[in-house]
N, C-alpha and C positions, 0 to 999 in steps of 0.2 A: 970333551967330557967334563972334565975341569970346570969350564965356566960354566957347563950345564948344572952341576952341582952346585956351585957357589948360586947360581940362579935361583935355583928352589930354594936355596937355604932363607935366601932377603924375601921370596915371595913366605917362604913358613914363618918367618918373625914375623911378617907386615901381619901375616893373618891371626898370627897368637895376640897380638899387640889391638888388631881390630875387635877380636874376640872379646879380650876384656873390656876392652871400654864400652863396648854393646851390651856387659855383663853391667859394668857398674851402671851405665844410662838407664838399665832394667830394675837396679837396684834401686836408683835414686828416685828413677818413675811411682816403686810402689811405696818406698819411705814416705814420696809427699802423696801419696793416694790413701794412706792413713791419717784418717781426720781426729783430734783428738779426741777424749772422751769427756764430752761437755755434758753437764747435766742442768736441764731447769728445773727449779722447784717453784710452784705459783704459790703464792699465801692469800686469804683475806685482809688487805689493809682495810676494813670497813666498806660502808653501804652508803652511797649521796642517793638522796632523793632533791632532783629538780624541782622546785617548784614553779619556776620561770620560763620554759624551754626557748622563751622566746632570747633569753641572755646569747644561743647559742645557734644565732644568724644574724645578720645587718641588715633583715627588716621583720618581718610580720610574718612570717610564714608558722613559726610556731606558738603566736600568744594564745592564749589560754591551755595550753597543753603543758604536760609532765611530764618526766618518766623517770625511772630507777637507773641509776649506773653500778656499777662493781667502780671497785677500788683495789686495784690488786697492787701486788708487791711482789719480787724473786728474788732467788738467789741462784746465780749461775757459780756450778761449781766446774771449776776446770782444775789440769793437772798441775797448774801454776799457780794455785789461790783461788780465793772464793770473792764474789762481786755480789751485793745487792742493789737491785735497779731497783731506784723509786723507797717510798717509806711512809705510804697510806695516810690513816688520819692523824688526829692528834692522840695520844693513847691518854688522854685527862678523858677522853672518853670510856674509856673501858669502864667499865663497873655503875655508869650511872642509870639510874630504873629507867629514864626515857629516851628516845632521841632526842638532840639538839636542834634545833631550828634558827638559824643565823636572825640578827634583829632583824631584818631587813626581808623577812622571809622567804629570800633565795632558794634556801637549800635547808633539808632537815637530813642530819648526817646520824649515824654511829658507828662505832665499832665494840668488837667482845672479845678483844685478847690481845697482849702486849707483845712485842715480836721478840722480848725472850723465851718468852713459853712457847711460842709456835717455832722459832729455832732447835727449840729441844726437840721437838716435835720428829728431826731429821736428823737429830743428835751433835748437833752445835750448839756453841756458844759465842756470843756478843763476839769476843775478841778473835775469833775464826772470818770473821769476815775481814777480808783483805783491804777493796776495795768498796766505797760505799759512790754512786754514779743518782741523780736524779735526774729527769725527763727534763725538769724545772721546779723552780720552787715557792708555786702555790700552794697554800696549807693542806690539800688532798695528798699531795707528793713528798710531804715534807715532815711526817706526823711524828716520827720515832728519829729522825736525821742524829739529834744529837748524842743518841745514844752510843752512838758508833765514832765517839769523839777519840779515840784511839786506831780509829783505818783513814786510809787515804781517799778524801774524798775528788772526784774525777767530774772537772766542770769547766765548762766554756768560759774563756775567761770574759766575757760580753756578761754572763749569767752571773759569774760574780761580782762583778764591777757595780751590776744594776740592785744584787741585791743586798750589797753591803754599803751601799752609797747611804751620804747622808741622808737623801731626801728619804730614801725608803727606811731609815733607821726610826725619821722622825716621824712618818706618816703614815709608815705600815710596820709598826713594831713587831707584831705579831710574826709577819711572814719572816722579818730578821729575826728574830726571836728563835723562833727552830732550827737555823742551821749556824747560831754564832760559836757552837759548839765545837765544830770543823775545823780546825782550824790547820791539820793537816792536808795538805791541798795539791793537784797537781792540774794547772791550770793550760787551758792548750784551747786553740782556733781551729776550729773544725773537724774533721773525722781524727777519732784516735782508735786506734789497736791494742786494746785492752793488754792481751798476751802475748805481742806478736808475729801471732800465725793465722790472721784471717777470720779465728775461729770468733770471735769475739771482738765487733765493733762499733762503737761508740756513730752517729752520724751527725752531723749537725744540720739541724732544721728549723732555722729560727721564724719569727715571727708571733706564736703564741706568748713568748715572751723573749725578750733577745738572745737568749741561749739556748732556748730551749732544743731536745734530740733525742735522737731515738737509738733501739739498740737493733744493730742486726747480729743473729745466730747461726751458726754454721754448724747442725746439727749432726752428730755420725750417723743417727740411722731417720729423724723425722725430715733432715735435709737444710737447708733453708730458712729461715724465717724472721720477720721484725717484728717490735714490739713497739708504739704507735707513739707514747708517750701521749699527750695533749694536742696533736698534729690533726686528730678526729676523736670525735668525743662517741658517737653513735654512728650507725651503717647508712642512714641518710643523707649525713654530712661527707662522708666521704663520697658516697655516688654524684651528689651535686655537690661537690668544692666549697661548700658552706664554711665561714668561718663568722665564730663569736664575735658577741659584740666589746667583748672586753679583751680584745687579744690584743699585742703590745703595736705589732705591723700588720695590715691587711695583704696588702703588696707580700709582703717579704714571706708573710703564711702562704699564696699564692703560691708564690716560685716552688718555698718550701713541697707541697702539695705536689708540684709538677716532679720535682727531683724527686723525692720518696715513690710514687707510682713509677717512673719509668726504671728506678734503682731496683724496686720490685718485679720488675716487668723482667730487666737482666739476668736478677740472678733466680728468677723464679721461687721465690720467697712466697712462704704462705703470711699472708698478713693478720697478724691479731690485736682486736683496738682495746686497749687497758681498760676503757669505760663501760663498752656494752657485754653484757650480761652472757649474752650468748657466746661471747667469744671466751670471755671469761672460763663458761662452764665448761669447754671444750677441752680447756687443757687439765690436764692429772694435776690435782690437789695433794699437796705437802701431805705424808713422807709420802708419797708417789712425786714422778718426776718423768720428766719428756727428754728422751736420747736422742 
């Protein structure tokens, strides 16, 4: 009787002791099944009009054709700081009566508002933004960069190298010109984790210039999603793998292109391209925002 007793007893611990840790496994199951509460906010950084569309393939397929692009700009707000990806035109646009037309007549660009006043717009200010992250830094991407000379800015270190090097200080002033203000910096080779819970990551996809990348989002309730950077400019070029004629590597956009589709494919990502219009319009416009 004795041992039958002491018997139950080792089977009644083994099972209180199974219990719990079934309890906590259940616990810990739903902790990481809460996604944080990430919020996008999309802005207008400005309006490019193509004049060239042929710039944006490696032959003929587009000359004499145009079209409009969006110029957008975000700010993701998470519960660990606030990040703007990307930073539109140059804001020496705002307030001028005409659009601008590049000498060369590429591109006629403008914009109508500086991203202090549309920050307010959501109820921040300049110094709220934590982190500042661009795609790349073509002057579409890079319009407002220095204003945010007090956050930490989040860049491949390939993208910095190229765009603080001499040659480009001497021959493309302009594009150094916008981001020498940075000077806070947190420099990293390939994918980075913004806040490190998945929610929020940085990819790297180079080839349209050597650092160039993209963001993916882990949305709580829209799910999913990346934001394209320069990786595709319009919904053609993405279908056919089209890349510009001014991109830094053809090769390297290639692979890039291949990695972003099947990264897309995994995590079932809805894809939205920064340039074309319609993807633009799809997302809620500042103070509205996507969960």
């Amino acid at each position: 009787m004795k041992k039958i007793l002491v018997s139950l007893l080792i089977i009644g611990t083994f099972s209180c002791k199974q219990a719990k840790k079934d309890a906590d496994k259940t616990e810990e199951n739903i902790v990481e099944a809460v996604k944080p509460e990430v919020k996008l906010y999309t802005f207008s950084g400005g309006n490019v009009r193509a004049n060239m569309l042929e710039l944006f393939s490696q032959d003929t397929t587009y000359t004499g054709q145009s079209k409009e692009f969006a110029d957008a700009f975000y700010v993701i707000s998470h519960p660990k700081g606030n990040l703007m990806w990307d930073a539109g035109l140059p804001e020496g646009l705002v307030g001028l009566p005409e659009p601008f037309t590049s000498p060369d007549g590429a591109f006629t660009v403008s914009r109508k508002d500086s991203v202090a006043n549309q920050l307010a717009s959501i109820g921040m200010k300049v110094d709220d933004i934590d982190f500042i992250a661009l795609s790349h830094t073509h002057f579409d991407h890079t319009g407002h960069a220095n204003v945010f000379a007090g956050s930490t800015w989040l860049v491949q270190q390939a993208e910095y190298d190229f765009i603080t090097s001499e040659e480009t200080q001497k021959n493309n002033a302009d594009n150094y010109n916008a981001i020498k203000a940075l000077q806070n910096t947190k420099k990293f080779t390939g994918d980075f984790d913004v806040f490190g819970d998945g929610s929020v990551v940085i990819k790297s996809m180079p080839g349209h210039t050597p650092g160039h990348q993209v963001l993916y989002l882990d949305m709580p309730e829209h799910g999913p999603l990346l934001l394209s950077g320069d990786l595709y400019h319009f919904y053609e070029n993405r279908e056919h793998q089209r890349v510009p004629s001014f991109n830094f590597d053809v090769d390297q956009t290639k692979a890039s292109m291949a990695a972003f589709e099947a990264f897309a494919e995994e995590k079932g990502a809805k894809v939205y391209l920064q340039h074309a219009k319609g993807d633009f319009e799809k997302l809620p416009k500042a103070p509205n925002f996507l969960k």
